[in-house]
C-alpha positions as CSV (number, residue, x, y, z in Angstrom):
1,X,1.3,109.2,260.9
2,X,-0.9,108.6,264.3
3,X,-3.7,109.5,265.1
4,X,-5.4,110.4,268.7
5,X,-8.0,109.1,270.1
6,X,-10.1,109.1,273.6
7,X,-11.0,105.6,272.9
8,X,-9.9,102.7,270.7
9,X,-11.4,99.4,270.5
10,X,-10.4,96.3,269.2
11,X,-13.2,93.9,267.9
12,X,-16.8,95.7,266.5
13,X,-18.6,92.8,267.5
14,X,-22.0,93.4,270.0
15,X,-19.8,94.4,273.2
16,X,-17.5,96.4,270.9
17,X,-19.8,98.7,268.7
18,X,-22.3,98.9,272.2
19,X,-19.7,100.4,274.3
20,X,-18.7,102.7,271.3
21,X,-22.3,103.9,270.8
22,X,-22.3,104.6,274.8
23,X,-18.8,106.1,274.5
24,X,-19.9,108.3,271.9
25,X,-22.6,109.3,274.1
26,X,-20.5,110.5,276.8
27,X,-18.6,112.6,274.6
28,X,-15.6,110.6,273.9
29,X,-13.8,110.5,270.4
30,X,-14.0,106.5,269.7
31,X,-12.4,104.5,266.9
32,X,-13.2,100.8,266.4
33,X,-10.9,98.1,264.6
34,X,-12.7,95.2,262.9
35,X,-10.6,92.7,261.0
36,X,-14.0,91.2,259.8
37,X,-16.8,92.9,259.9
38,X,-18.9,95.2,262.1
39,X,-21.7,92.6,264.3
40,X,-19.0,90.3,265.4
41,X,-19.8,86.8,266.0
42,X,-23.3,87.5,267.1
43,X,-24.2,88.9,264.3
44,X,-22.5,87.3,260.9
45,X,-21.7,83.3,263.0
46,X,-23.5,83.2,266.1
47,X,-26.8,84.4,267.4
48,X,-28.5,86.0,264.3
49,X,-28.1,83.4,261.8
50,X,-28.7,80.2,264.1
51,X,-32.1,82.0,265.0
52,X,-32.9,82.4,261.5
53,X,-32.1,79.0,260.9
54,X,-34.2,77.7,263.7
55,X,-37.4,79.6,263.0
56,X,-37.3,77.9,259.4
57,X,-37.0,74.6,261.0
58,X,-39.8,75.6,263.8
59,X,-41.9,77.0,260.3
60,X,-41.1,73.3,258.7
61,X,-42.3,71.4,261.6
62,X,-45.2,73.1,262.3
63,X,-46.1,73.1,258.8
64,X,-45.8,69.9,259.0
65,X,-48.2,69.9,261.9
66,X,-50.6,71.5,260.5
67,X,-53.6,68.8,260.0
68,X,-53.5,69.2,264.0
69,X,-55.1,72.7,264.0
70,X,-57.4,72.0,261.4
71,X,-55.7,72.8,258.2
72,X,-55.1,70.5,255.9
73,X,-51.8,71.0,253.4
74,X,-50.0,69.0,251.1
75,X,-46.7,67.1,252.3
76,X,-44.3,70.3,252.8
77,X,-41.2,70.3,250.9
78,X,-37.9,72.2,252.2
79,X,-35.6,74.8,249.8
80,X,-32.6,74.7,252.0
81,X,-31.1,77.2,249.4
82,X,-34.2,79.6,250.3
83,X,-33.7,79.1,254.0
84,X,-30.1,80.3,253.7
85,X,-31.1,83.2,251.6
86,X,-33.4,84.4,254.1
87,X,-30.8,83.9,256.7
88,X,-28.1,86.0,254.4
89,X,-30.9,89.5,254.2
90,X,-31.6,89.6,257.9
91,X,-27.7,89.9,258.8
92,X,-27.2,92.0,255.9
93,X,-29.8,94.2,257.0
94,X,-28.7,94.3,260.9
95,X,-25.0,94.6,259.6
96,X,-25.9,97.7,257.7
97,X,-28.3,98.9,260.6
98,X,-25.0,99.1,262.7
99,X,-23.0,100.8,259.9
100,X,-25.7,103.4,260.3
101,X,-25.3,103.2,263.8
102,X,-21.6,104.0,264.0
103,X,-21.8,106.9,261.2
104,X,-24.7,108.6,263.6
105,X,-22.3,108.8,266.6
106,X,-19.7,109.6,264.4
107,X,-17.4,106.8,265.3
108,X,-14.4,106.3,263.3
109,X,-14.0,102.4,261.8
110,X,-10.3,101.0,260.6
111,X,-10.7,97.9,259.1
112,X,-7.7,95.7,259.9
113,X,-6.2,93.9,262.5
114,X,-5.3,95.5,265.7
115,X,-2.6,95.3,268.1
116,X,-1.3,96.5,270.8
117,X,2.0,98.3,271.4
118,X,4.7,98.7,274.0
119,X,5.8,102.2,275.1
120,X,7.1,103.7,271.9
121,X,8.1,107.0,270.6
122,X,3.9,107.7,270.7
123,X,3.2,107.1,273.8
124,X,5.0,106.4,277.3
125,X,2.5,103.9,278.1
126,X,1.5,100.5,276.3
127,X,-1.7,100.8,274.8
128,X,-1.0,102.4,271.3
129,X,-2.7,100.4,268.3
130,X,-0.9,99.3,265.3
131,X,-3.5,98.3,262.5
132,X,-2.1,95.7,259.6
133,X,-4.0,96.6,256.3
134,X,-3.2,93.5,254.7
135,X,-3.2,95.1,251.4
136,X,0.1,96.7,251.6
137,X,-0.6,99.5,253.1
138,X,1.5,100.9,255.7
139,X,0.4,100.4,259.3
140,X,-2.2,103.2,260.6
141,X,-0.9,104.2,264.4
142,X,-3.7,105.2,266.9
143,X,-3.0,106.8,270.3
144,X,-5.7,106.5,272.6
145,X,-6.4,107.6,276.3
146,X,-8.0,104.2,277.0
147,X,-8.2,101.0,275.1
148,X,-10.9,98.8,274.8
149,X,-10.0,94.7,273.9
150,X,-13.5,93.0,272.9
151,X,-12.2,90.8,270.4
152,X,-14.3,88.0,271.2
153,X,-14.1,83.9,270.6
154,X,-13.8,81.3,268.7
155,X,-15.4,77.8,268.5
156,X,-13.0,75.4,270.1
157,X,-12.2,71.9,268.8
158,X,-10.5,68.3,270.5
159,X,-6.9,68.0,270.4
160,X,-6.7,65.8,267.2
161,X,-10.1,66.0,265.9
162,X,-8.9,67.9,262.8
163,X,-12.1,70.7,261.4
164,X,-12.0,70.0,258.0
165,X,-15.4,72.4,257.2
166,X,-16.3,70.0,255.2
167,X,-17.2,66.8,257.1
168,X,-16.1,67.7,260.7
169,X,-17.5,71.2,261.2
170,X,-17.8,73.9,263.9
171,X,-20.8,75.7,263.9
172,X,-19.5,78.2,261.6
173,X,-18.8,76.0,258.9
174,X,-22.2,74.3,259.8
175,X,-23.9,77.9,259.2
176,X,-22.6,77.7,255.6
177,X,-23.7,74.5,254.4
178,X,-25.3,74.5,251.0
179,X,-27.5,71.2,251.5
180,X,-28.9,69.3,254.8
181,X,-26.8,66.1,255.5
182,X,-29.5,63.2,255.8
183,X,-27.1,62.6,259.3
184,X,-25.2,63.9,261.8
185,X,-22.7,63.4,264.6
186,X,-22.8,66.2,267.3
187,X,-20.4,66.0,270.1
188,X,-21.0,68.3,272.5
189,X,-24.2,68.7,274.5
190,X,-23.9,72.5,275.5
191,X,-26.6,75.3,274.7
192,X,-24.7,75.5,271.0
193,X,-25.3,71.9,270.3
194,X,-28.3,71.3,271.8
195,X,-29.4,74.4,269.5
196,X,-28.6,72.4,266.3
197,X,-29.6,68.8,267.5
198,X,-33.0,70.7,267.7
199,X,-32.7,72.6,264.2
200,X,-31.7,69.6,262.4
201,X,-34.4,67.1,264.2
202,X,-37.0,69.4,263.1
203,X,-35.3,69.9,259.3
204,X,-35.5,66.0,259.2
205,X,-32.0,64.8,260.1
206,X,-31.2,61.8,261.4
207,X,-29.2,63.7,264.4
208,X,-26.6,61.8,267.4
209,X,-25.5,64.0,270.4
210,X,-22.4,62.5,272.0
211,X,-21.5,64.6,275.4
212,X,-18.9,63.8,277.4
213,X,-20.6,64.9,281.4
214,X,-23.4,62.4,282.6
215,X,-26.0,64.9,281.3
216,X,-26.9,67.4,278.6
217,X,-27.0,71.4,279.2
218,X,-24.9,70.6,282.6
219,X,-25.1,74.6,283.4
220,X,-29.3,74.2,283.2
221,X,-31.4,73.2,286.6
222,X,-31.5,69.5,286.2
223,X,-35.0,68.7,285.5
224,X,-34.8,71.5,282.8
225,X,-32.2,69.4,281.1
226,X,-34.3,66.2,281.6
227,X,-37.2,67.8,280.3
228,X,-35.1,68.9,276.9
229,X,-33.5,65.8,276.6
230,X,-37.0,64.2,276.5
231,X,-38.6,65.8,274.2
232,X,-35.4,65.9,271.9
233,X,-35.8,62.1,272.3
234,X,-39.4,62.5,270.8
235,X,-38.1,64.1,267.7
236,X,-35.6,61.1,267.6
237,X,-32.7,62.8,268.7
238,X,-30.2,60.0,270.1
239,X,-27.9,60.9,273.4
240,X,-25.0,59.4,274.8
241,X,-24.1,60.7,277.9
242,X,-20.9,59.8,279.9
243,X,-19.0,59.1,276.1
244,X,-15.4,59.8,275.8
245,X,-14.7,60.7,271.8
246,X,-11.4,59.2,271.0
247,X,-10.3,61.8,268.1
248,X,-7.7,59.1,266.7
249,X,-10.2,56.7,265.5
250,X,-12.2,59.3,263.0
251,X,-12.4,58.1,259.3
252,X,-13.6,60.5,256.5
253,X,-13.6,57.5,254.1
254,X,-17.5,57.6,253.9
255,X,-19.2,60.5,255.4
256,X,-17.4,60.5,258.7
257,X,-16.8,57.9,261.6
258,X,-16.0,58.0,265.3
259,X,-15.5,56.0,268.4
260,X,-16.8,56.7,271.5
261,X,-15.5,55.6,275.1
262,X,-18.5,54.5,277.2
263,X,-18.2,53.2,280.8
264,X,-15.2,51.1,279.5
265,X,-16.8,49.9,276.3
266,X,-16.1,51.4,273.0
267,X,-19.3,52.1,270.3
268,X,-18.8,53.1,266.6
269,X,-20.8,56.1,265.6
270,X,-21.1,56.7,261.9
271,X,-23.2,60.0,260.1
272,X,-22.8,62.1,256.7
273,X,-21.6,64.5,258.6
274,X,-19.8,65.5,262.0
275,X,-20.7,68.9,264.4
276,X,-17.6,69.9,267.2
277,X,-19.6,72.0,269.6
278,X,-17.3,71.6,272.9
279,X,-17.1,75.9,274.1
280,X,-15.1,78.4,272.6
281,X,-12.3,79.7,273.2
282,X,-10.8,83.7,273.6
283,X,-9.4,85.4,271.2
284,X,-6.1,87.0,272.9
285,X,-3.2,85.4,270.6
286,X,-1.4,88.1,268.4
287,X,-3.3,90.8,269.9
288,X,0.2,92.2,271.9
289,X,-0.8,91.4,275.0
290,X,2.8,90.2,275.7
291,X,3.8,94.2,275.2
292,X,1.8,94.9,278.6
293,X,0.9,93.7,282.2
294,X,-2.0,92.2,281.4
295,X,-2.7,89.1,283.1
296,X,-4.0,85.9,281.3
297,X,-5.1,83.0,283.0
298,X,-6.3,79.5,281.2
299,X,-6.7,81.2,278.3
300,X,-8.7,84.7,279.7
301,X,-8.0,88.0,280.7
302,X,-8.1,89.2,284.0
303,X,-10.2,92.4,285.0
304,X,-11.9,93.9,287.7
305,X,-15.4,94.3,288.5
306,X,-14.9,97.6,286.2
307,X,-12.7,95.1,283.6
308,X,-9.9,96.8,283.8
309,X,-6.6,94.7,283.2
310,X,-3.3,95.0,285.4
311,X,-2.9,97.9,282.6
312,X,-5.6,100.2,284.2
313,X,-6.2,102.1,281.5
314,X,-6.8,98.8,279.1
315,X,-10.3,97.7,280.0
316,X,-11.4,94.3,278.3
317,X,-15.1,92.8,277.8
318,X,-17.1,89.7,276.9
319,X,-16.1,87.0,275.9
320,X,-12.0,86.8,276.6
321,X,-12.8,87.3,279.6
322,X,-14.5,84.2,279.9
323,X,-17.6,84.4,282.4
324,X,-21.2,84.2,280.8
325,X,-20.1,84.2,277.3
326,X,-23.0,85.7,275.8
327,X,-23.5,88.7,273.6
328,X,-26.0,90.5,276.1
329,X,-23.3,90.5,278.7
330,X,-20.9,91.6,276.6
331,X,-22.5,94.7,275.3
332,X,-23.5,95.8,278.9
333,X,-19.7,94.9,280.5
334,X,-18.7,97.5,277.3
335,X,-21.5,99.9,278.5
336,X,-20.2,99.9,282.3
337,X,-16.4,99.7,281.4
338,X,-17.0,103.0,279.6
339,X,-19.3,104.9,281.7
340,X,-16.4,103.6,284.5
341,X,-13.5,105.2,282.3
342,X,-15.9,108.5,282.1
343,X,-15.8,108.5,285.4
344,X,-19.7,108.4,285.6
345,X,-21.3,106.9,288.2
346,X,-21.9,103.0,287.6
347,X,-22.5,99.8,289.6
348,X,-21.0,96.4,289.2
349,X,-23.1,93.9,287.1
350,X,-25.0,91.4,289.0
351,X,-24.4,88.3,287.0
352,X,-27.1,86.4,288.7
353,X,-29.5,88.8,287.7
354,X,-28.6,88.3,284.0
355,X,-31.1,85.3,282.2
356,X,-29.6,83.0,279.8
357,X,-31.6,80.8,276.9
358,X,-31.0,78.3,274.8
359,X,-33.2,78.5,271.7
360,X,-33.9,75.1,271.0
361,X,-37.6,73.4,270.6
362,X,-38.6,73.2,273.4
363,X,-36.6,76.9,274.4
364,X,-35.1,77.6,277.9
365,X,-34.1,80.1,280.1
366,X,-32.7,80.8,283.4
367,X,-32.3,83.3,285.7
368,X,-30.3,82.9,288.9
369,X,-29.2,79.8,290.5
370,X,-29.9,76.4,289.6
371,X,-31.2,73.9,292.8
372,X,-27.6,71.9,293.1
373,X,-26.1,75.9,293.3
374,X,-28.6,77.0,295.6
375,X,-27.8,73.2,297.7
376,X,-24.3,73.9,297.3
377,X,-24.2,77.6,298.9
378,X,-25.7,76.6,301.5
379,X,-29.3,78.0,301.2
380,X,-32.7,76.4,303.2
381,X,-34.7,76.6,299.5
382,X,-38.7,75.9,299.1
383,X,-39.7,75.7,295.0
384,X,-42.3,75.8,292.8
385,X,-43.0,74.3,289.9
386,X,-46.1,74.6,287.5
387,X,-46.9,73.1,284.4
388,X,-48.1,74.7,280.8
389,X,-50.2,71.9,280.5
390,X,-52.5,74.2,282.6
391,X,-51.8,77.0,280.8
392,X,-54.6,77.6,278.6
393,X,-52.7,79.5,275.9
394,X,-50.1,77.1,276.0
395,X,-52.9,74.3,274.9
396,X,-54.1,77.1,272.1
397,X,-50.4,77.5,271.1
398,X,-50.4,73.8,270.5
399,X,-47.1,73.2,272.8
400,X,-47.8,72.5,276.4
401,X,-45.3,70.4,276.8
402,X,-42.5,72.0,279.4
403,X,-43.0,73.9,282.9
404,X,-41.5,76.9,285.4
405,X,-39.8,76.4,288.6
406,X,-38.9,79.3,290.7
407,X,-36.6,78.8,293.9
408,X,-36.7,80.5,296.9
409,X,-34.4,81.2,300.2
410,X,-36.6,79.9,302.9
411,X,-35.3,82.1,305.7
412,X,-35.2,85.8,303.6
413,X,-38.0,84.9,300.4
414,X,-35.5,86.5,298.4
415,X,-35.9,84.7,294.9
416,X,-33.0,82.8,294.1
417,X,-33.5,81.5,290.6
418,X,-36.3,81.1,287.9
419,X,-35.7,78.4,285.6
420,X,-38.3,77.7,282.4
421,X,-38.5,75.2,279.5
422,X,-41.4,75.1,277.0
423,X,-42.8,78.0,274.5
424,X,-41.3,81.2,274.6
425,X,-39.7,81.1,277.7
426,X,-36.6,83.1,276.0
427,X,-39.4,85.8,276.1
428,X,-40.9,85.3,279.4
429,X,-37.8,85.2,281.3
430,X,-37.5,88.5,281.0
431,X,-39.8,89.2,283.7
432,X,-37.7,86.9,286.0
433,X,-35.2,88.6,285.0
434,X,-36.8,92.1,286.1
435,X,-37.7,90.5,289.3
436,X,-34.5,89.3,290.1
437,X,-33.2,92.9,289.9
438,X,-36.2,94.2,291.7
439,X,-35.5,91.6,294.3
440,X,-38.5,90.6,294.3
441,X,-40.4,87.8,296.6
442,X,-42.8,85.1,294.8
443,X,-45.1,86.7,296.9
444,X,-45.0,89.7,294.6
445,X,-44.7,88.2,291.2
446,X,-48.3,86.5,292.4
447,X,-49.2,89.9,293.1
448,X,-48.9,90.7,289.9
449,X,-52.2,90.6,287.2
450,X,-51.2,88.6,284.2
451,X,-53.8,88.8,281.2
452,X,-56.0,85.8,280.6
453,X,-55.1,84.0,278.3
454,X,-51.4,84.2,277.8
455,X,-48.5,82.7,278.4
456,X,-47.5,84.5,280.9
457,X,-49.8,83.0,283.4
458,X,-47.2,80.7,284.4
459,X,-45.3,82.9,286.0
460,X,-48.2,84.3,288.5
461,X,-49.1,79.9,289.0
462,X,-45.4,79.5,289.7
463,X,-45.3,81.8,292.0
464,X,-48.2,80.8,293.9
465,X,-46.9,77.2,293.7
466,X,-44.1,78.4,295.9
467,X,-46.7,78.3,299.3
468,X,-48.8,75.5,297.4
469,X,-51.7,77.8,296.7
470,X,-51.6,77.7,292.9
471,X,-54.9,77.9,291.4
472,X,-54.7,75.6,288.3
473,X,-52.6,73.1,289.4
């Protein structure tokens, strides 16, 4: 038995159930198949849990901390057991917030696994989904006008490095972990494990960050990544930069072992534990892409700006299609390949007007291009940079540590990119972000009142800063 459908789509993580809510919206009768469940990555291994994770540790430190502002505590203990709890009732309460979500539009979910068909007897066209039970259940057939692929990623490891769970984790194994190890290896300096090398610093493990590029957060401005890397180095983080892991030598015998590669010479690094943060990679095997046209190349599919595939009435968002793998992105590709399908008018995304953070102690966010970009493009750029340091709120806050640096095209003043690292830039970028889209000038952001005291003062000093006319500074 079929069913028919205006919409089907595969994966209900953040790009999938967004694009079904807009779908729904626009009249469309939408199904969504889950193998897992709804919230995707974001929600139940990704972004919801690490956050959860890291406000504990931020709570611990600056419990910690506390003598500083006056209040005096006994020496703070840490229930791991609680902080995974907590962790467990704020994705069970989102999860079931999108359950609620997807019976309100009236959106039909088949839990299974998803693939796609050749032409067949229901349909002339590839495109009809054939959804494995795994219970024994015969296959459910849906026939839909459009498909939607938002299956998502998965964390990638080294050819050889074997992920146990146990003692060589990805960070989903790592979001599971019962107890704190008293060490760790972490190899891979990206936004993911520069996430956790903060976490666990401020939980009070002994942490090592083995990357292989000459620098940490290599998609960040460099002086934002300096700036992390030095305070990570307060917290006692230890970096190796330039380090070639050679997978071969590992040895589980106690705790876990490794040797690096390091501008010919070889170092032993040994830890309770070991972290493989190095990208993730798209979920497209077994999917029955091989039953249609669509194109795949190193390991994503191909789309235009509307994401459709070479099968233009398969659409496919987020992350297999590589790009800014964030779930942000993702849920607003879903919302314009939709609209796009509704034939509603839409505009391509501007993805340098999209910010990215990294929600570490000290946080960052960006906006835009980075200087080298802007160098390598070919722009004439003037910057400007200001400190929290004369921020008086930041000093209040007790972290002043950390600035904002905005770059400009000298010949147009169109603003180019914003980059910030310190306290809650992943909150403050937001107005970069609105500027960006606004296309804004510095001039206009320094326009722009900002209360007294806040936070948010850097952004009006920044832009100031720009012309050298900052008042603080």
């Amino acid at each position: 038995m079929s069913k028919e459908y205006d919409l089907v789509i595969l994966g209900g993580g953040t790009g999938g159930y967004v694009a079904a809510i807009r779908a729904g919206q626009l009249g469309m009768k939408v199904a969504v198949v889950e193998a897992k469940k709804l919230g995707g990555t974001c929600l139940h291994h990704g972004c919801i849990p690490s956050k959860a994770l890291l406000r504990s540790a931020e709570v611990f430190r600056q419990t910690k901390e506390a003598s500083i502002y006056g209040v005096e505590t006994n020496e703070p203990t840490l229930d791991f057991g609680k902080v995974q709890e907590r962790k467990t009732q704020i994705i069970e309460r989102l999860h079931s917030g999108v359950q609620g979500l997807m019976k309100k539009g009236k959106i039909d979910i088949y839990h299974g696994f998803g693939r796609i068909l050749g032409p067949s007897i229901f349909s002339p066209m590839p495109g009809t989904i054939s959804i494995e039970h795994g219970d024994g259940e015969e296959n459910t057939m849906l026939v839909p006008k459009n498909v939607l692929i938002a299956t998502g990623s998965r964390p990638k490891s080294l050819p050889g490095l074997e992920i146990d769970g146990t003692s060589i984790m990805t960070s989903d194994e790592a979001l599971e972990m019962n107890q704190l190890p008293a060490s760790i290896i972490i190899v891979g300096a990206g936004v993911i494990g520069i996430e956790w090398a903060s976490m666990l610093a401020d939980f009070g493990v002994d942490v090592t960050v083995i990357e292989y590029l000459d620098r940490i957060l290599p998609t960040e401005d460099s002086a934002i990544a300096k700036e992390v890397e030095r305070q990570l180095k307060k917290k006692g983080v230890q970096f190796y930069t330039n380090a070639k892991v050679l997978p071969e030598t590992v040895d589980k015998e106690k705790g876990v072992s490794i040797t690096a590669e390091m501008e010919g010479e070889k170092q032993v690094f040994q830890a309770d534990k070991m972290l493989v943060s190095v990208g993730r990679a798209a979920n497209t095997s077994n999917i029955g892409l091989e039953n249609t046209s669509i194109v795949v190349e190193n390991g994503f599919i191909q789309t235009n700006e509307w994401y459709q595939t070479k099968e233009t009435h398969i659409y496919a968002i987020g992350d297999v299609i590589g790009g800014m793998q964030l779930a942000h992105v993702a849920s607003h590709e879903g919302i314009t390949a939709v609209e796009h399908m509704a034939s509603e008018k839409t505009y391509p995304i501007e993805y340098d007007n999209i910010p990215s953070c990294v929600y570490s102690s000290p946080e960052v966010a960006s906006v835009g291009l980075t200087e080298a970009e802007a160098k390598e493009k070919g722009f004439t750029i003037k910057t400007g940079k200001f400190p929290f340091q004369a921020i008086g709120k930041a000093l209040v806050h007790g972290e002043s540590d950390g600035f904002v640096k905005i770059i400009v095209d000298k010949q147009t003043e169109d603003l180019l990119g914003i980059h910030m690292v310190g306290p809650h830039v992943t909150d403050l970028i937001s107005e970069a972000g609105l500027a960006k889209v606004l296309d804004a000038t510095a001039w206009e952001i320094s326009q722009t009142i900002h209360p007294h005291p806040s936070l948010s003062e850097i952004m009006g000093e920044t832009a100031l800063a720009v012309e050298k006319l900052q008042i603080h500074g």
